[in-house]
C-alpha positions as CSV (number, residue, x, y, z in Angstrom):
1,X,-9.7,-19.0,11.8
2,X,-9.6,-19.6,7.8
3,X,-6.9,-18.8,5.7
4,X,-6.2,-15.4,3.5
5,X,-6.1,-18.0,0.5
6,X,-9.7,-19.0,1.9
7,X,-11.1,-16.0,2.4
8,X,-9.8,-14.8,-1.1
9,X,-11.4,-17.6,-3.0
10,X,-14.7,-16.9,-0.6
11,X,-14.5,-13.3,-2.3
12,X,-13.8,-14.3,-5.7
13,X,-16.4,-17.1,-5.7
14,X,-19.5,-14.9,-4.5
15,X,-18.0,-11.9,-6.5
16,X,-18.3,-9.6,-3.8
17,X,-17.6,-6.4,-3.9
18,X,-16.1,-5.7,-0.4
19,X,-15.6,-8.3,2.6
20,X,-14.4,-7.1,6.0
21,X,-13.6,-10.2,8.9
22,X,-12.4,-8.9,12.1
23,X,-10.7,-12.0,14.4
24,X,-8.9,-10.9,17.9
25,X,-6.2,-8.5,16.6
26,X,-6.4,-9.7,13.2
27,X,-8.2,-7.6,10.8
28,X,-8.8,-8.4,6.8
29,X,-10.5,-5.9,4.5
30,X,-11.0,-6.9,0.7
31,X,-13.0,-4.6,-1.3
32,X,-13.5,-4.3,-5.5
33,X,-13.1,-0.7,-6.6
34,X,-14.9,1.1,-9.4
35,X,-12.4,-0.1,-11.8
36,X,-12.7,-3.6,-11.0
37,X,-9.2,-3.7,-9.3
38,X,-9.4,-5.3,-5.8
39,X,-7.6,-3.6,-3.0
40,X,-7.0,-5.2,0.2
41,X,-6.2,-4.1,3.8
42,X,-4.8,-5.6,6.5
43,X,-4.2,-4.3,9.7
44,X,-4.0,-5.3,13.5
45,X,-7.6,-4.5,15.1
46,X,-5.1,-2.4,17.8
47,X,-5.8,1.5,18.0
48,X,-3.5,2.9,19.9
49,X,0.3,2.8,18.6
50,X,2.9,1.8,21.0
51,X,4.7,4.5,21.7
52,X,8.2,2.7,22.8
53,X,7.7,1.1,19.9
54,X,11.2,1.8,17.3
55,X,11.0,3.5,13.8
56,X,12.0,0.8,10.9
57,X,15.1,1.8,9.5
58,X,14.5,3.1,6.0
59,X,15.0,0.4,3.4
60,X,17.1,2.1,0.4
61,X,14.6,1.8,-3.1
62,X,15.4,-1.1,-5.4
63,X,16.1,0.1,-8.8
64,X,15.1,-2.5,-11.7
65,X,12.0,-3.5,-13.3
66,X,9.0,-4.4,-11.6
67,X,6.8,-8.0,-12.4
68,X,3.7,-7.3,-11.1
69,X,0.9,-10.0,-10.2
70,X,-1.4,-9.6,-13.2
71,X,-4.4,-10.9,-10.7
72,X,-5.7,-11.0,-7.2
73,X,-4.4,-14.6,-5.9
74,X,-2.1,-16.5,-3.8
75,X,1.7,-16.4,-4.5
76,X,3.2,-19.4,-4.9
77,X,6.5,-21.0,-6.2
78,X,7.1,-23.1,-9.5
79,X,5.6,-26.5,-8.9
80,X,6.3,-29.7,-10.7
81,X,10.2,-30.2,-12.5
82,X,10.5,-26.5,-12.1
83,X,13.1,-25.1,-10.0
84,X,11.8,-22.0,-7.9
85,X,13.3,-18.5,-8.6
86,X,15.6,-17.3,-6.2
87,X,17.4,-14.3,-5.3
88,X,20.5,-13.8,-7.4
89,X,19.1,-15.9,-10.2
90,X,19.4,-14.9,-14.0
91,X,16.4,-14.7,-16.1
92,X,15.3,-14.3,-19.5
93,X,12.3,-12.1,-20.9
94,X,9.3,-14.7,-21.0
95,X,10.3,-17.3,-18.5
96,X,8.1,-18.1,-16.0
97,X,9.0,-16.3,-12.1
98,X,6.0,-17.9,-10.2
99,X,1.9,-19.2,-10.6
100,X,-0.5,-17.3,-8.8
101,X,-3.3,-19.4,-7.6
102,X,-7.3,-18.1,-8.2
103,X,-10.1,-19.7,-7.9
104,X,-8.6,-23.3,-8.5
105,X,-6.2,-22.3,-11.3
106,X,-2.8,-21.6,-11.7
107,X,-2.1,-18.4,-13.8
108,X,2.2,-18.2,-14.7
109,X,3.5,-14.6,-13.8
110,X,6.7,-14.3,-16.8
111,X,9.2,-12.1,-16.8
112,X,8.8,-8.4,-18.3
113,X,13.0,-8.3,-19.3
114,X,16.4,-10.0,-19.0
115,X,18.7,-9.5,-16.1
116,X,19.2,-11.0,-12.3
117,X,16.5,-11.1,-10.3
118,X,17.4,-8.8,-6.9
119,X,14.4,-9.0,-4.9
120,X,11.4,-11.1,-4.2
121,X,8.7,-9.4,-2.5
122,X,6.1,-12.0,-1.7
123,X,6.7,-15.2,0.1
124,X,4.6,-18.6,-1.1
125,X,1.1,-18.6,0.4
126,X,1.0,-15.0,0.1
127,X,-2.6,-13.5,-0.6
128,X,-1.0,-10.9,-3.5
129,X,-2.7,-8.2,-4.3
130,X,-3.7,-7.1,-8.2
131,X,-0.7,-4.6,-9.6
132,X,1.5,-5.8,-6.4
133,X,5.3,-5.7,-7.2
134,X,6.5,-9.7,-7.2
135,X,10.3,-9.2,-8.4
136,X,12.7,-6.8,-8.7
137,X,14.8,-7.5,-12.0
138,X,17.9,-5.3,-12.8
């Protein structure tokens, strides 16, 4: 099986405007709406629900500003002498949070205001999503 980060790339490099790969119970779905925003979809390939399966507890909202990824790519941590952003951390407006990796190159995601950063909600090698929610700053 290839890689999200693969199959990304695959989609950005024949500028596609929807790819669907189905593999055993794994299920990827990238399409290009109208508006040029990509959306993607992934689900198990399984039909029918488990029904012993438990509810997930509900998960109180973060309040806060949002960074979002500017681009479709894969999320990845500060490379080089940079320390990666972590949970807890203190940030300034402009400093860079993270790179997302397209086609090749690394685009810096900064930060939209000052304060601590209380949530990170993609994990590195992450396929992220265009307008997806990275960080959580209050």
């Amino acid at each position: 099986m290839n890689s999200l980060k693969e199959y990304g790339d695959l989609f950005l490099k024949l500028n596609l405007s929807e790819l669907s790969i189905q593999e055993g119970d794994f299920s990827l779905v990238l399409k290009k709406s109208d508006s040029d925003q990509v959306k993607r979809a992934v689900a198990p390939a399984q039909t029918h629900p488990d029904p012993e399966a438990e509810e997930a507890p509900e998960v109180p909202e973060t309040t806060g500003t949002a960074v979002k990824a500017p681009l479709l790519g894969i999320f990845e941590e500060l490379t080089g002498d940079r320390i990666p952003i972590k949970e807890g951390d203190h940030v300034k407006k402009g400093d860079v949070l993270c790179t997302i990796e397209a086609m090749k190159m690394l685009n810096e995601v900064v930060a939209t205001a000052e304060g601590t950063v209380v949530k990170i909600c993609a994990n590195p090698g992450d396929l992220v999503e265009y307008n997806q929610e990275l960080f959580i700053i209050e």
